[in-house]
mmCIF file as Biopython writes it, N, C-alpha, C and O atoms, coordinates in Angstrom:
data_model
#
loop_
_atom_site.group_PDB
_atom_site.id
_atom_site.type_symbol
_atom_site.label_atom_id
_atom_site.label_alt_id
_atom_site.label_comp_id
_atom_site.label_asym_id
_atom_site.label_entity_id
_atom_site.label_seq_id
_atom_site.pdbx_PDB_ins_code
_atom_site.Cartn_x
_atom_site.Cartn_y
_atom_site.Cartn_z
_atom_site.occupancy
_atom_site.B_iso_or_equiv
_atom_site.auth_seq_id
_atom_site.auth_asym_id
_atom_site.pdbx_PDB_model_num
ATOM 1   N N  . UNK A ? 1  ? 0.851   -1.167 0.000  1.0 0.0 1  A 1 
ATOM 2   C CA . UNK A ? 1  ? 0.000   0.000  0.000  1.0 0.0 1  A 1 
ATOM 3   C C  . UNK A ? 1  ? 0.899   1.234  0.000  1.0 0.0 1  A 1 
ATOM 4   O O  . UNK A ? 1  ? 1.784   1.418  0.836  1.0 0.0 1  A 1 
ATOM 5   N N  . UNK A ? 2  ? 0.595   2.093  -1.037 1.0 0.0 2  A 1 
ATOM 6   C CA . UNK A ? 2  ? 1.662   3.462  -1.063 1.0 0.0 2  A 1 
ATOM 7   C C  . UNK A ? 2  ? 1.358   4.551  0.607  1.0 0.0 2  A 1 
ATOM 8   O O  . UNK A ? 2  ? 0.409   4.583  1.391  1.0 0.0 2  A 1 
ATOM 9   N N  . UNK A ? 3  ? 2.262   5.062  0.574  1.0 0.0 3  A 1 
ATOM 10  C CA . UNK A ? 3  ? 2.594   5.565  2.216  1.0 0.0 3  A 1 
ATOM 11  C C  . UNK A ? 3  ? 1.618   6.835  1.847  1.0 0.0 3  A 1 
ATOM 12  O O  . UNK A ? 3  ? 1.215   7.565  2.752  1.0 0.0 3  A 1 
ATOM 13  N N  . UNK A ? 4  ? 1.269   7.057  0.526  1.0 0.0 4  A 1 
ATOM 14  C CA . UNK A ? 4  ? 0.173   9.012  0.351  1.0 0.0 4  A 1 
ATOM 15  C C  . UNK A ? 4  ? -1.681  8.425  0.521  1.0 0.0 4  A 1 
ATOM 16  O O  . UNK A ? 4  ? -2.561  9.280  0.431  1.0 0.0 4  A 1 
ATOM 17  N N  . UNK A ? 5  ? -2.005  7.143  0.729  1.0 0.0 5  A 1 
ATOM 18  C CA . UNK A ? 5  ? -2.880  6.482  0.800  1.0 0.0 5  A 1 
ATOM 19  C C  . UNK A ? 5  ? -3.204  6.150  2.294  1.0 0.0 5  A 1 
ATOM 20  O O  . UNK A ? 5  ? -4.125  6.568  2.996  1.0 0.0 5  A 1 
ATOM 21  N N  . UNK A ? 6  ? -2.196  5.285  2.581  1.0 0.0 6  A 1 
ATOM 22  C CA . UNK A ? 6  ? -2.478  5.005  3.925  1.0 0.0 6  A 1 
ATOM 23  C C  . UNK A ? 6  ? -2.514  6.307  5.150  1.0 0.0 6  A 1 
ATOM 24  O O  . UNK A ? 6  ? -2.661  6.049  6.345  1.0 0.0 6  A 1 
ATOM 25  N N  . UNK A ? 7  ? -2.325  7.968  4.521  1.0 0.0 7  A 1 
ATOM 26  C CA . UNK A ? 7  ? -2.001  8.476  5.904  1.0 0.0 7  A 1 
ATOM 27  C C  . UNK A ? 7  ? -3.174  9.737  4.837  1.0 0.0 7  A 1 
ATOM 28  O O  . UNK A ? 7  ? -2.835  10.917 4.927  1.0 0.0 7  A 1 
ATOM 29  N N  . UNK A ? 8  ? -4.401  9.437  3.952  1.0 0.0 8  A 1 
ATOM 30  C CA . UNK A ? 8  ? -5.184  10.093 3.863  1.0 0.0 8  A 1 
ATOM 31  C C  . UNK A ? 8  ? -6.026  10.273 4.952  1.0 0.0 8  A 1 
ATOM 32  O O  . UNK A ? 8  ? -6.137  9.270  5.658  1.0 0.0 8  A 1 
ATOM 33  N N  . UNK A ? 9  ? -6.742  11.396 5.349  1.0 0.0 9  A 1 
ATOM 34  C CA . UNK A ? 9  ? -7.950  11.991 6.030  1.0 0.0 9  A 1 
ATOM 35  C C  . UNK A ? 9  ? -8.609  11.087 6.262  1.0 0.0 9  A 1 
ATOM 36  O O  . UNK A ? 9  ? -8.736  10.586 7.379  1.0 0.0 9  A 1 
ATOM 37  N N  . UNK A ? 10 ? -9.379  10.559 4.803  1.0 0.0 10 A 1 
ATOM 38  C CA . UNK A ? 10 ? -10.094 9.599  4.369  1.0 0.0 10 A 1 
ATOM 39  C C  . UNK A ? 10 ? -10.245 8.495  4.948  1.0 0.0 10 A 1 
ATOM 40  O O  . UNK A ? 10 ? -11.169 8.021  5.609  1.0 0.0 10 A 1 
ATOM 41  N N  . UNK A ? 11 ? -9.046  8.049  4.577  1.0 0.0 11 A 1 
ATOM 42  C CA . UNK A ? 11 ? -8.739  6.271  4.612  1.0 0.0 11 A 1 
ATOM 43  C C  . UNK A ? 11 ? -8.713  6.366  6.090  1.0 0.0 11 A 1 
ATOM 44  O O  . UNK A ? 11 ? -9.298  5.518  6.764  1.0 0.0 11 A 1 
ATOM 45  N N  . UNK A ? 12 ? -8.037  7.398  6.657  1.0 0.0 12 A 1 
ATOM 46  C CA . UNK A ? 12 ? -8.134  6.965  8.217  1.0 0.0 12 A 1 
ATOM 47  C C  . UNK A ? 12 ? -9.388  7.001  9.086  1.0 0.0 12 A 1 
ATOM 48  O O  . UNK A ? 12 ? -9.407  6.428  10.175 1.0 0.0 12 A 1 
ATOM 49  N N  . UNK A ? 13 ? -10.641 7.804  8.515  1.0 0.0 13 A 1 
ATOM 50  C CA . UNK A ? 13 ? -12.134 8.071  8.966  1.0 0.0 13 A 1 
ATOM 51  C C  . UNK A ? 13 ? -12.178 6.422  8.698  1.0 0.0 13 A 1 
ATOM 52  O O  . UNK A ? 13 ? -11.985 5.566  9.562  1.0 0.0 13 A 1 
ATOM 53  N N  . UNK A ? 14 ? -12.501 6.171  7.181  1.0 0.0 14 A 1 
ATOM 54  C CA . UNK A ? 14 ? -12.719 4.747  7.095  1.0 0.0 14 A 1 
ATOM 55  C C  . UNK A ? 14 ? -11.912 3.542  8.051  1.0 0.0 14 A 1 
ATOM 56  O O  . UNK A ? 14 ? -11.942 2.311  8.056  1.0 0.0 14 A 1 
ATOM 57  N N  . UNK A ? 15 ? -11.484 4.151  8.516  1.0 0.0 15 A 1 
ATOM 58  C CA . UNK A ? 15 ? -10.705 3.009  9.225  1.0 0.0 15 A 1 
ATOM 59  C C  . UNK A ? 15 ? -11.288 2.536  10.360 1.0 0.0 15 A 1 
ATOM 60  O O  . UNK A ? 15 ? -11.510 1.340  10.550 1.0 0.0 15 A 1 
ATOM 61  N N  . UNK A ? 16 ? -11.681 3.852  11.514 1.0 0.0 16 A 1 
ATOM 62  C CA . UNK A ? 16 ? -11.900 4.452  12.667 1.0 0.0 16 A 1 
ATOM 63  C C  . UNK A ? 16 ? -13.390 3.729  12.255 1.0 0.0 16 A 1 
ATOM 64  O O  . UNK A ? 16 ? -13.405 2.538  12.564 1.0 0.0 16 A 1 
ATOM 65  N N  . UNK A ? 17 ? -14.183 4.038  11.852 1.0 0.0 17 A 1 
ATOM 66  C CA . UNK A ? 17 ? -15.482 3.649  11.480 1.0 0.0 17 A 1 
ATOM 67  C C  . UNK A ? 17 ? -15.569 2.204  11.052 1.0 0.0 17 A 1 
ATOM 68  O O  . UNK A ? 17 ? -16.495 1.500  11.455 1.0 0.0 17 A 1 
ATOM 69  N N  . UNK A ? 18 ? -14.907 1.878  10.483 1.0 0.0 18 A 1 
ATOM 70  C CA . UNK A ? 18 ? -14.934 0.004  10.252 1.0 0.0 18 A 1 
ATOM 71  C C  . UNK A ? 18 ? -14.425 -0.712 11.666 1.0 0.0 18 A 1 
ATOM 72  O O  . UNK A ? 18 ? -15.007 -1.766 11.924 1.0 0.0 18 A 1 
ATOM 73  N N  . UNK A ? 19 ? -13.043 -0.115 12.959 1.0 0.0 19 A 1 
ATOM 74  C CA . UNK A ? 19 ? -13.152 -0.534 13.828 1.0 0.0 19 A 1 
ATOM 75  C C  . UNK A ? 19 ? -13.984 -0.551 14.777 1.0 0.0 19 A 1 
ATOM 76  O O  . UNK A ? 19 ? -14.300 -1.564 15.401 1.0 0.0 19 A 1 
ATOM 77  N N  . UNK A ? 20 ? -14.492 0.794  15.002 1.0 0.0 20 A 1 
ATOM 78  C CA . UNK A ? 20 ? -15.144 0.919  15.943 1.0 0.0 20 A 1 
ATOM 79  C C  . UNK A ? 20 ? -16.641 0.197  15.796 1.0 0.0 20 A 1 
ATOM 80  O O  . UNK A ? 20 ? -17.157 -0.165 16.854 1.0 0.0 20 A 1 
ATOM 81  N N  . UNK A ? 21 ? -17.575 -0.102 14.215 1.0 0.0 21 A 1 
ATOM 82  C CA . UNK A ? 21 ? -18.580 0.002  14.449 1.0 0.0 21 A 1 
ATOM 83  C C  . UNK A ? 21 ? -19.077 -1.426 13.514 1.0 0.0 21 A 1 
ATOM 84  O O  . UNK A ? 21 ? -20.150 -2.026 13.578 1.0 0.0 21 A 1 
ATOM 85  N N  . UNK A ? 22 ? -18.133 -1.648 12.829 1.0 0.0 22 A 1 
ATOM 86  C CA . UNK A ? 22 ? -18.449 -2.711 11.395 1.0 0.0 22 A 1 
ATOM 87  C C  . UNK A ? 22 ? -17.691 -4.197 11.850 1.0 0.0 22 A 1 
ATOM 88  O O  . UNK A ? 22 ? -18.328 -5.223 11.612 1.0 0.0 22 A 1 
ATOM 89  N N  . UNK A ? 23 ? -16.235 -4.326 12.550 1.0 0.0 23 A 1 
ATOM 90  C CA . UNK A ? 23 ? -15.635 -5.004 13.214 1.0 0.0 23 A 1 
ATOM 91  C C  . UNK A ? 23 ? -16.509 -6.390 13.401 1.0 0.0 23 A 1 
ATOM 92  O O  . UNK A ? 23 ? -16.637 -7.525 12.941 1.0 0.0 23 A 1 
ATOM 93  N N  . UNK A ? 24 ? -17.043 -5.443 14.454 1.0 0.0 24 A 1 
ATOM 94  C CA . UNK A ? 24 ? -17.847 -6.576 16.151 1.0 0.0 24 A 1 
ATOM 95  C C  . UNK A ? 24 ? -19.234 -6.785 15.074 1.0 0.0 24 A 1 
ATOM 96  O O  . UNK A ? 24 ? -19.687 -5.818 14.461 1.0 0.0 24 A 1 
ATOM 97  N N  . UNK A ? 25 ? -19.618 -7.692 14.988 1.0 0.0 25 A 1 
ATOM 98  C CA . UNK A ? 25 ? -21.408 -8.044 14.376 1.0 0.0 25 A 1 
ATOM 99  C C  . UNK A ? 25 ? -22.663 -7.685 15.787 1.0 0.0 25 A 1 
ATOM 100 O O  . UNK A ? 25 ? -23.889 -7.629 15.888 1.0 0.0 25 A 1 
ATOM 101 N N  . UNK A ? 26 ? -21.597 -7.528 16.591 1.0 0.0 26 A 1 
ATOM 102 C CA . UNK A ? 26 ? -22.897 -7.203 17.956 1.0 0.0 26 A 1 
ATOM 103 C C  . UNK A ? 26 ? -22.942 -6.066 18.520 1.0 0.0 26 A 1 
ATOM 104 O O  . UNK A ? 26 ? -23.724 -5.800 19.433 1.0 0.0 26 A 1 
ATOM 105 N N  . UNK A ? 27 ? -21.913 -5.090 17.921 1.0 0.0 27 A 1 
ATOM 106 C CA . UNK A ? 27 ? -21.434 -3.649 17.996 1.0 0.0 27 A 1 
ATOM 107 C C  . UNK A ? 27 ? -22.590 -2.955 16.817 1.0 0.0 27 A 1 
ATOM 108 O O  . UNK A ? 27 ? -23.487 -2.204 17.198 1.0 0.0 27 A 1 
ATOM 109 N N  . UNK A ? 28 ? -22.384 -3.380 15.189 1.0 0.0 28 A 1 
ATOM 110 C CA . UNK A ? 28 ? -23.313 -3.354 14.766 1.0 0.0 28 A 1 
ATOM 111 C C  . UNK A ? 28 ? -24.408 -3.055 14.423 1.0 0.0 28 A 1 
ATOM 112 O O  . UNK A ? 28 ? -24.964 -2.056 13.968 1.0 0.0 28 A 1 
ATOM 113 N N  . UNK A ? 29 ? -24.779 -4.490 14.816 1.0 0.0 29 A 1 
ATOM 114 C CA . UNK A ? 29 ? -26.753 -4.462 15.640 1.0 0.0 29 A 1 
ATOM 115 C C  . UNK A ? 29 ? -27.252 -3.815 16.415 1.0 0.0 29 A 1 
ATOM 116 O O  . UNK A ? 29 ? -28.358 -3.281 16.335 1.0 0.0 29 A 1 
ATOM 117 N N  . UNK A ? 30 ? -26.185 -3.764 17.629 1.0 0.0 30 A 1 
ATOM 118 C CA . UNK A ? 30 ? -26.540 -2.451 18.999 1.0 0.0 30 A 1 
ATOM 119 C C  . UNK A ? 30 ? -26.595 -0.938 17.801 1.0 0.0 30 A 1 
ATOM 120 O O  . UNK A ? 30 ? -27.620 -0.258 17.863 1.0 0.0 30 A 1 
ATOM 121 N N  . UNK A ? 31 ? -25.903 -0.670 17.167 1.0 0.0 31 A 1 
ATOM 122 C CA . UNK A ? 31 ? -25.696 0.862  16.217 1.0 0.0 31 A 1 
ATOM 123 C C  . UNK A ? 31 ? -27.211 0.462  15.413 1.0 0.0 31 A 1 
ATOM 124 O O  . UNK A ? 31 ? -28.236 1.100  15.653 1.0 0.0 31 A 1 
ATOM 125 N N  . UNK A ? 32 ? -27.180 -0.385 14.692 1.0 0.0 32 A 1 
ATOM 126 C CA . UNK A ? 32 ? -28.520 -0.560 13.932 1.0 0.0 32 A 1 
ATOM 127 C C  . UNK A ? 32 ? -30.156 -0.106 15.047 1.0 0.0 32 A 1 
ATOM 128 O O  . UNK A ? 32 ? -31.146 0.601  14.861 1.0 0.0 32 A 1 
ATOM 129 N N  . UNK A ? 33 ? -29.761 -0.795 15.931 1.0 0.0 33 A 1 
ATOM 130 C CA . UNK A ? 33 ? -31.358 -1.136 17.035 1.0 0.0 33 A 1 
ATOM 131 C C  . UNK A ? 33 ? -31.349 0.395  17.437 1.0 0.0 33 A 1 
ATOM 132 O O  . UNK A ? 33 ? -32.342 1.064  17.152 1.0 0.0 33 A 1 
ATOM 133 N N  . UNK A ? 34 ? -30.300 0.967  18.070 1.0 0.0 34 A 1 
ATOM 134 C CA . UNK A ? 34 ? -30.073 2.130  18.576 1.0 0.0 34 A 1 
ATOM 135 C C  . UNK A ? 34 ? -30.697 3.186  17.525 1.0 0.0 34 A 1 
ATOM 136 O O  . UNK A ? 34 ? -31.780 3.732  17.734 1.0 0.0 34 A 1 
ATOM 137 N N  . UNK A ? 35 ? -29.871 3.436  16.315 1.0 0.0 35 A 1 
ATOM 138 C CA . UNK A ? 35 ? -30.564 4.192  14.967 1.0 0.0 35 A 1 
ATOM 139 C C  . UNK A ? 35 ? -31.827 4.015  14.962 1.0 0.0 35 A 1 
ATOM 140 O O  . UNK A ? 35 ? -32.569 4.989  15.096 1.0 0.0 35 A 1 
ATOM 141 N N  . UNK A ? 36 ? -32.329 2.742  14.808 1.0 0.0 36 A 1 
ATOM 142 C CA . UNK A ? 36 ? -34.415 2.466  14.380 1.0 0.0 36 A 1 
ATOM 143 C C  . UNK A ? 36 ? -34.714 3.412  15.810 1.0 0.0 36 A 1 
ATOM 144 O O  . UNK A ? 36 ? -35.423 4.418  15.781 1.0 0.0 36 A 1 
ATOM 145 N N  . UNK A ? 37 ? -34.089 2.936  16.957 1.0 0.0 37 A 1 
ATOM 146 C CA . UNK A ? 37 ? -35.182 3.342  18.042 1.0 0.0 37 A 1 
ATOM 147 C C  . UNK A ? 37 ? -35.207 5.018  18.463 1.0 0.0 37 A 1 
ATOM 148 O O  . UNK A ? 37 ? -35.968 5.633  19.210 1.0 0.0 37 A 1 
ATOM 149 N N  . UNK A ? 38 ? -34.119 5.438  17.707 1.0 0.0 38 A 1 
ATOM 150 C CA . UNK A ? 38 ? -34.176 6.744  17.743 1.0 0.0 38 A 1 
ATOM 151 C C  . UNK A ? 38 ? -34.602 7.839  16.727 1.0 0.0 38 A 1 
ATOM 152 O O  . UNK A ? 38 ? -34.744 9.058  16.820 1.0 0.0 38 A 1 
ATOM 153 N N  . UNK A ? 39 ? -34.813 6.572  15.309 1.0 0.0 39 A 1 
ATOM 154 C CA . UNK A ? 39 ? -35.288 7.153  14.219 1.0 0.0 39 A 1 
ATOM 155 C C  . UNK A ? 39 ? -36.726 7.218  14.454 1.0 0.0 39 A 1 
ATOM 156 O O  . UNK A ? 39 ? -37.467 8.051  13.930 1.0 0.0 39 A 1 
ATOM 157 N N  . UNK A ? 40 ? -37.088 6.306  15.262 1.0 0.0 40 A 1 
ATOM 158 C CA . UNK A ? 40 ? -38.718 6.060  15.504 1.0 0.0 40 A 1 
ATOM 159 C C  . UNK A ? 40 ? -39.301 7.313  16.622 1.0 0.0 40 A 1 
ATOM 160 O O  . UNK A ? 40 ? -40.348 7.947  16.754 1.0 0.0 40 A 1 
ATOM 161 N N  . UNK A ? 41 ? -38.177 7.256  17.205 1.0 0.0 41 A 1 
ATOM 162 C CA . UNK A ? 41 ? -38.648 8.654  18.328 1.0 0.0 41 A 1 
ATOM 163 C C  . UNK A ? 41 ? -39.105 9.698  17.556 1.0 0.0 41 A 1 
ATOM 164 O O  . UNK A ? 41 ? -40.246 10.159 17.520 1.0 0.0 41 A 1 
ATOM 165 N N  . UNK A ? 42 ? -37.663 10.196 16.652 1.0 0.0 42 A 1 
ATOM 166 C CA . UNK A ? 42 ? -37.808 11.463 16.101 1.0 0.0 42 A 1 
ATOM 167 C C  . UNK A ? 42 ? -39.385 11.343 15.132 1.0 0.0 42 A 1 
ATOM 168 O O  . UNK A ? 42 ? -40.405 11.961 15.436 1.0 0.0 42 A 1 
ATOM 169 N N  . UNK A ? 43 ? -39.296 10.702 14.322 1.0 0.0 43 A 1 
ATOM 170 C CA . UNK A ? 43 ? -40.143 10.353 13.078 1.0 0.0 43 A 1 
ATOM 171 C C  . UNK A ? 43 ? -41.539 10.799 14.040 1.0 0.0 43 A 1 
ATOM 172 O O  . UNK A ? 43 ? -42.310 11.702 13.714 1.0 0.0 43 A 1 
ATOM 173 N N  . UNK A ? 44 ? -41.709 9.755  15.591 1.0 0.0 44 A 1 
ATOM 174 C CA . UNK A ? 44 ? -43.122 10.177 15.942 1.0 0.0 44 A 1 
ATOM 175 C C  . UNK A ? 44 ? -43.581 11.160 16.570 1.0 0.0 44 A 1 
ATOM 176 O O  . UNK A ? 44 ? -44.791 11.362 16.475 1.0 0.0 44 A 1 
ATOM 177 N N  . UNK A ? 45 ? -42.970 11.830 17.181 1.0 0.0 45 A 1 
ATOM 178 C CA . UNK A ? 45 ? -42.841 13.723 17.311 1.0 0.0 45 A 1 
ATOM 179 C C  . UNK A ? 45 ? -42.853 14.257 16.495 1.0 0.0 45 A 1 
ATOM 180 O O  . UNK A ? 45 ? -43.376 15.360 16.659 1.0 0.0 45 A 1 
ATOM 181 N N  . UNK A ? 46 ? -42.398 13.993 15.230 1.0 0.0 46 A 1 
ATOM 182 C CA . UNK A ? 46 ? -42.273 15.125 14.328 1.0 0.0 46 A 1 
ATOM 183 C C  . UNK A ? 46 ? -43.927 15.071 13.606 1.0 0.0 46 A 1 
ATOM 184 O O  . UNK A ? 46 ? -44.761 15.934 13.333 1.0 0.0 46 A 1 
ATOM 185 N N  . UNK A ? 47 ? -43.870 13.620 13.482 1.0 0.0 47 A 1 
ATOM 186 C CA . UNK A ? 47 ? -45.872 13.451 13.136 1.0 0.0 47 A 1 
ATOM 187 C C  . UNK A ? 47 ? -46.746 14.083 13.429 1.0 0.0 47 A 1 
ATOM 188 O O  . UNK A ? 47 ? -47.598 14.602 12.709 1.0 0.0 47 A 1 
ATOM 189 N N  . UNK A ? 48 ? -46.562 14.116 15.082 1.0 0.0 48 A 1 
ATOM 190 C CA . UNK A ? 48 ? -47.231 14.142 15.848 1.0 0.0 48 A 1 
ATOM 191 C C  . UNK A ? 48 ? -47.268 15.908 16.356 1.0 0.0 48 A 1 
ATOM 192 O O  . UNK A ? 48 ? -48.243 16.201 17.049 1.0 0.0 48 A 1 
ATOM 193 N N  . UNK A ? 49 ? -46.257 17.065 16.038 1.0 0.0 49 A 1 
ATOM 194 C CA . UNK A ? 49 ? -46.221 17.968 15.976 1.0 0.0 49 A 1 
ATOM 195 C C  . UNK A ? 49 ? -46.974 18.501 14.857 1.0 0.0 49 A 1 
ATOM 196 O O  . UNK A ? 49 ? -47.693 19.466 15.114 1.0 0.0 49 A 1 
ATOM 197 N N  . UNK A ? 50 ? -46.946 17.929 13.291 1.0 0.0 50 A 1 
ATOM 198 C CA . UNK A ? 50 ? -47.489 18.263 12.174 1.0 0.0 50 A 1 
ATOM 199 C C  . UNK A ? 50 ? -48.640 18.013 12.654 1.0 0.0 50 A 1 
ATOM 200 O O  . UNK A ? 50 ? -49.021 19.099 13.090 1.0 0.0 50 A 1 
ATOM 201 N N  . UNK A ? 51 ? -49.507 17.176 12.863 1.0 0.0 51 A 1 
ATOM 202 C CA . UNK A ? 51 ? -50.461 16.698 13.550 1.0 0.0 51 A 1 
ATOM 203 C C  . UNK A ? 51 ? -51.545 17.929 14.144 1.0 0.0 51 A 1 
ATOM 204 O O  . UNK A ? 51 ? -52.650 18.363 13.818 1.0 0.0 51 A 1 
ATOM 205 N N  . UNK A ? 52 ? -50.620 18.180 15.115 1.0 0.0 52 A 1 
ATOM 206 C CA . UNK A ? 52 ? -51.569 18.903 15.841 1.0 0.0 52 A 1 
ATOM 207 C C  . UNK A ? 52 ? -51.503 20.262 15.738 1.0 0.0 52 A 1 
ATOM 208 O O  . UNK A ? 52 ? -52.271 20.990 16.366 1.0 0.0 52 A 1 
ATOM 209 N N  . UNK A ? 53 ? -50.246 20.869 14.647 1.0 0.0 53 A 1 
ATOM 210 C CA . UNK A ? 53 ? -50.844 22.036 14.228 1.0 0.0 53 A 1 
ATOM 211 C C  . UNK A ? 53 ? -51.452 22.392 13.166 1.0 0.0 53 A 1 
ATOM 212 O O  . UNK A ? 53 ? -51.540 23.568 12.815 1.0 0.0 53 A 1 
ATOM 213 N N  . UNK A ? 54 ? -52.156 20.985 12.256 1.0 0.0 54 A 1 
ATOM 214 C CA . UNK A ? 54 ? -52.699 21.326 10.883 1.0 0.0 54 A 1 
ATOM 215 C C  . UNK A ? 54 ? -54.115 20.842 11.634 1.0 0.0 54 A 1 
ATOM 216 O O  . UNK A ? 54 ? -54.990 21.247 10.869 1.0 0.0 54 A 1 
ATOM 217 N N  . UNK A ? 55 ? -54.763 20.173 12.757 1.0 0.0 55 A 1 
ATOM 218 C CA . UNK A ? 55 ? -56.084 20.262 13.530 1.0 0.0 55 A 1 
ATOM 219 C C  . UNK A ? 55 ? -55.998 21.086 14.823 1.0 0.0 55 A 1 
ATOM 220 O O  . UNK A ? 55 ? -56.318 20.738 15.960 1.0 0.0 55 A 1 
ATOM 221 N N  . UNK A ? 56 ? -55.448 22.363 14.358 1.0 0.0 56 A 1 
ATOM 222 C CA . UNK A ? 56 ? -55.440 22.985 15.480 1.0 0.0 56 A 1 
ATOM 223 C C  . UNK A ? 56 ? -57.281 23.464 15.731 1.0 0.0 56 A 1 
ATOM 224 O O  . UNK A ? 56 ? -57.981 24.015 14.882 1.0 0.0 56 A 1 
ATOM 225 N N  . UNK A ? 57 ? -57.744 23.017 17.240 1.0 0.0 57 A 1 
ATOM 226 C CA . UNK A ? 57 ? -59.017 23.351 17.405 1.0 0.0 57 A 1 
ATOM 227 C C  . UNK A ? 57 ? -60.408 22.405 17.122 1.0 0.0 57 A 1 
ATOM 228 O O  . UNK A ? 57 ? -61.617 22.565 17.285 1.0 0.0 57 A 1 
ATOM 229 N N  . UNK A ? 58 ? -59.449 21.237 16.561 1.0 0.0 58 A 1 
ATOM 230 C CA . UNK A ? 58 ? -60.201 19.928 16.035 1.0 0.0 58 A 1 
ATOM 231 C C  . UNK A ? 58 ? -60.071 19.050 17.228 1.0 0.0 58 A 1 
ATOM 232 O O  . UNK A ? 58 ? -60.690 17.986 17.237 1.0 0.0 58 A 1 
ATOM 233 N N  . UNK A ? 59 ? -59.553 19.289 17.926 1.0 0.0 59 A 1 
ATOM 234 C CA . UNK A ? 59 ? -59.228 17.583 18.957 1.0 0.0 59 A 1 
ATOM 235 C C  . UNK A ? 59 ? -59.876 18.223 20.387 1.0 0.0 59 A 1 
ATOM 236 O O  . UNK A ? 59 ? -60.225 19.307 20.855 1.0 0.0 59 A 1 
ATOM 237 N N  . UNK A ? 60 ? -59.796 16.892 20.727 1.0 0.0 60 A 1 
ATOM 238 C CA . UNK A ? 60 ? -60.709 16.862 21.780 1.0 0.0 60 A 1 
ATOM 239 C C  . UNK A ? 60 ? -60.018 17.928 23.134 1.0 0.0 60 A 1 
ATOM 240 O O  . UNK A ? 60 ? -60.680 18.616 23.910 1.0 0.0 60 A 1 
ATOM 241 N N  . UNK A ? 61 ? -58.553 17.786 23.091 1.0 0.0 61 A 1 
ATOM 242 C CA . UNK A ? 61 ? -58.032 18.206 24.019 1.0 0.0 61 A 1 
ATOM 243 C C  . UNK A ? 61 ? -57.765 20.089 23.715 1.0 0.0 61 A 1 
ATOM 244 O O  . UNK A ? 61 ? -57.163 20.852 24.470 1.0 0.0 61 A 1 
ATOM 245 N N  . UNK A ? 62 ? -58.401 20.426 22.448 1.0 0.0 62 A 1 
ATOM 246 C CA . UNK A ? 62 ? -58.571 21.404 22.552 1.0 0.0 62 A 1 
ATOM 247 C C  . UNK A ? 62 ? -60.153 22.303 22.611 1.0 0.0 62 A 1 
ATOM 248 O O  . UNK A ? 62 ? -60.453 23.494 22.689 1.0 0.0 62 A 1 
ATOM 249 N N  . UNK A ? 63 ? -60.802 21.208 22.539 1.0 0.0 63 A 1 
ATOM 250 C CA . UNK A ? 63 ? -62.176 21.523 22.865 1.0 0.0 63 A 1 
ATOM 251 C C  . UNK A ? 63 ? -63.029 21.490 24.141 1.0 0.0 63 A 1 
ATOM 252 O O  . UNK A ? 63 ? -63.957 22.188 24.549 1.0 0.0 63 A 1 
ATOM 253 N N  . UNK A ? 64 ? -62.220 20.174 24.733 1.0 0.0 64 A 1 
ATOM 254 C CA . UNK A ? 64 ? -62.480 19.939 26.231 1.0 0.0 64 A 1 
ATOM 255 C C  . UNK A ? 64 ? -62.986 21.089 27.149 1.0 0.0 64 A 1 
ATOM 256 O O  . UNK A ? 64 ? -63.999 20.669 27.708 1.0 0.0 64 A 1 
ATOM 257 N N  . UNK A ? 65 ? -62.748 22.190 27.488 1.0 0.0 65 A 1 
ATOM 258 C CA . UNK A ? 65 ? -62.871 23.335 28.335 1.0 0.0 65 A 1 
ATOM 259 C C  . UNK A ? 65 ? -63.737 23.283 27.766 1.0 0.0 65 A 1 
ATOM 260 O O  . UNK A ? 65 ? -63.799 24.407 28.263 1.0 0.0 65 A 1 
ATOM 261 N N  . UNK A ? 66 ? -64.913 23.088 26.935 1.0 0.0 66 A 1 
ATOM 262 C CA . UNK A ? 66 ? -66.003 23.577 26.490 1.0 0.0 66 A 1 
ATOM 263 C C  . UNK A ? 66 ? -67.263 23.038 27.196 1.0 0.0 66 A 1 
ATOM 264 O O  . UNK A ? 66 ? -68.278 23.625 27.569 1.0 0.0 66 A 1 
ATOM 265 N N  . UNK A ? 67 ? -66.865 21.645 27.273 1.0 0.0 67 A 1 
ATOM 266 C CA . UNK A ? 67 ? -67.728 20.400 27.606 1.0 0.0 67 A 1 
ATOM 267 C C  . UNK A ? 67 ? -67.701 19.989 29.097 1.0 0.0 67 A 1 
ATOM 268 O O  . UNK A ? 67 ? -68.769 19.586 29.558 1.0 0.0 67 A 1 
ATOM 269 N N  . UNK A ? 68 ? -66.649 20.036 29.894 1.0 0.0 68 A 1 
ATOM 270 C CA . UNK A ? 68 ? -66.029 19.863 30.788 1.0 0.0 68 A 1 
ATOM 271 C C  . UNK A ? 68 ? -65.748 20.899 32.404 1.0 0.0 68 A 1 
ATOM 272 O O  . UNK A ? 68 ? -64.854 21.727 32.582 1.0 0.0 68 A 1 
ATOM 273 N N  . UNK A ? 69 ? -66.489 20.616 33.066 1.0 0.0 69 A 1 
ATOM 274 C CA . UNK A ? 69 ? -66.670 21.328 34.330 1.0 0.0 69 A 1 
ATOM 275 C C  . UNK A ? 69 ? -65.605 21.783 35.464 1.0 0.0 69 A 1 
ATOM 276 O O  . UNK A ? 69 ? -65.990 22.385 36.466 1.0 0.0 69 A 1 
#
């Protein structure tokens, strides 16, 4: 391997990132499970914000004081 290759920016990110995360198969999966369960967080807040400001005045919890003693 030429010595202007091995001491790129690059090649060394790729490196750092294949040890730390591609290596271990159970390192991985934990990075995979971790990503979904945090992609799922964001994804359902963000729904759930669109949500309730395109029925703003439609839901129950903004009508409630009406009905409710």
């Amino acid at each position: 391997m030429p010595a202007e290759v091995a001491a790129s920016p690059l090649n060394r990110a790729n490196r750092f990132i294949y040890n730390s995360l591609f290596k271990r198969n159970s390192i991985f999966l934990f990075g995979v499970f971790a990503g979904a369960f945090a992609f799922e967080i964001a994804f359902d807040r963000t729904i759930d914000y669109f949500w309730d400001r395109n029925n703003k005045g439609k839901q129950w919890k903004d009508i409630e004081h009406k009905y409710t003693q």
